[in-house]
Each structure stands twice: as structure tokens, then as C-alpha cells.
N, C-alpha and C positions, 0 to 999 in steps of 0.2 A: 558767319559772324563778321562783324566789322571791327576793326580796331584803330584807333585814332592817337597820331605823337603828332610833333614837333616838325616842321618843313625844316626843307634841307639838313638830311641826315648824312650823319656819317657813320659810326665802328657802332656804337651798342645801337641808334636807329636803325640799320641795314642789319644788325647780328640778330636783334630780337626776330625781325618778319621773316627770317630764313629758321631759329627756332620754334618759331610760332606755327608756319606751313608744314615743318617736317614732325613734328611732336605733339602738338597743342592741338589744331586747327586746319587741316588741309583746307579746306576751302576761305579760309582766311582774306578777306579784303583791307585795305590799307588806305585810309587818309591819312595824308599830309597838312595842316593847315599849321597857321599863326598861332606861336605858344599863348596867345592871350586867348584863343577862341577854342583850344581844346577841348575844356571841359564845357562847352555850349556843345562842340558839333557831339561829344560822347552822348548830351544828356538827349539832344533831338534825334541825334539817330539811332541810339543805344547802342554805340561802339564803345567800347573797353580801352579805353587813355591807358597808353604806357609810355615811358619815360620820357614823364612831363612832373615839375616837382609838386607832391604830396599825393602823389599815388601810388596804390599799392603793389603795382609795374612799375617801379621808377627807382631811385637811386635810395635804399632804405636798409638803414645799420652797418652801413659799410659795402654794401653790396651795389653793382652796376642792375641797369633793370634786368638783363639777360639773367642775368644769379635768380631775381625776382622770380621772373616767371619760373624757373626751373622748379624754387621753392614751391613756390603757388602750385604747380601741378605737379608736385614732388617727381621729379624729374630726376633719378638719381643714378642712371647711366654710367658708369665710370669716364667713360670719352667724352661726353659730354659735360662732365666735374671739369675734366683737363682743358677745354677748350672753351670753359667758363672764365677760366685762372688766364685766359690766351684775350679774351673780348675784356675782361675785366680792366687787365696792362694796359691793352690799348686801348680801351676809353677812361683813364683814369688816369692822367698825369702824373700826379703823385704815387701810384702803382706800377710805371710802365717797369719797372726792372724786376717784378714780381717770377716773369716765366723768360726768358728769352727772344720767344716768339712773338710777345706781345709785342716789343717795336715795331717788326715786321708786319705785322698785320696793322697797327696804327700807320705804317708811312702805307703802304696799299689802299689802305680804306680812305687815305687823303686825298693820295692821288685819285682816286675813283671822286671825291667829291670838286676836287677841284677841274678835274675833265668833265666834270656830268653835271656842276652847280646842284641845283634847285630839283634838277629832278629825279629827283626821288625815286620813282616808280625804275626808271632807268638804272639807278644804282643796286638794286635790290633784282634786279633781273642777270646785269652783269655779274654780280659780286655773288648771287646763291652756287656757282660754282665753286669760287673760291673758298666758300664756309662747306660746300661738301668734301672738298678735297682736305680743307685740315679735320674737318670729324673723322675723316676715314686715316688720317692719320695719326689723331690724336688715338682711335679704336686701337690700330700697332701699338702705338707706343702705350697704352696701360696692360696691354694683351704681355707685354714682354715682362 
């Protein structure tokens, strides 16, 4: 399946495609385009738009899109609750003091956009170790 955001992503664009490949979707493909054209390329290719505003993957009742999807495909993993609360901080300014972590992981995911710019595909290559490595730590940390 294809799924279509927003170009040049940063924290919740690179957090969902690494949810979406490990939980959702392994074979999952990813467009990038212009937040004006997203819901064209979803409707022509039948990719699934996610966080782009007014959709049902996107930022909805208080939730970052990554919360979304977990919703959506009731996702309810302990470690992945915790490291929903970790993408959340960090894409939600007004959230960031919610977990600790979250700063941490918003100054990483900046620096990755601001090394990598626009491309996308790049950031989501580099950065799916770094979301395995906090899952596997988030996994400890509700285990204790």
C-alpha cells in the first residue's frame, strides 16, 4: 500500500513510516509531496494521507498522527503507548515537557532534517534505527 504526507518531514512525518513499516504495513511505500497536492496524489494513487490537516492520520482531538494510527489499528502495545507520549513531546511544542525524552528526540529528529533537508526518503532510512532503538527501550522501561 502507498501512503502519502507532507515533504520535508521531520518527528511525527519520519515517527509514523517507521510505525507504519513495523506494525501496520511492512511493505509500505511513502510519498512525499506538497501539502497542497496530497490529497490529489491519495485520490489518484489510492495512498492513505497521513499527517496532513483533516485527516483521519493527522493531528485529531489532541493527538500527534503517530497516536492516530495506533488508534486506527488499535495498537495498544505498552511500549509503544510510552513511545507515542516520546513522538508526541516532540512534535508538539506545547507538549514537549510531557515525557523527558521528548526533547531529546525532537533536537535529533531536527538535526536529521536539517542534515538531510527535503529528503525524506533519507531521513526515514537513517532515523528507523533510532525509533527501533527507543521502542526497545521504551519495551524495558514498562517491563520494569
Amino acid at each position: 500500500m502507498q501512503w502519502v504526507t507532507r515533504k520535508n518531514a521531520n518527528v511525527d512525518r519520519i515517527a509514523c513510516p517507521w510505525l507504519i513499516k513495523r506494525f501496520v504495513d511492512k511493505d509500505a511505500e511513502f510519498l512525499f509531496v506538497a501539502a497542497d497536492e496530497v490529497m490529489v496524489v491519495a485520490e489518484r494513487e489510492g495512498a492513505i494521507p497521513f499527517d496532513v490537516k483533516g485527516v483521519e492520520l493527522g493531528h485529531v482531538d489532541g493527538r500527534c498522527s503517530f497516536e492516530s494510527i495506533m488508534v486506527k489499528y488499535g495498537l495498544e502495545d505498552p511500549a509503544l503507548q510510552r513511545l507515542a507520549q516520546i513522538v508526541h513531546g516532540a512534535d508538539v511544542s506545547s507538549d514537549r515537557a510531557i515525557v523527558p525524552e521528548a526533547a531529546g528526540l525532537y533536537a535529533a529528529a531536527h538535526g536529521f532534517a536539517l542534515v538531510h533537508g527535503e529528503d525524506d526518503h533519507k531521513k526515514i532510512e537513517l532515523e528507523t534505527p533510532l525509533y527501533d532503538a527507543l521502542y526497545r527501550w521504551c519495551e524495558a522501561e514498562v517491563q520494569e
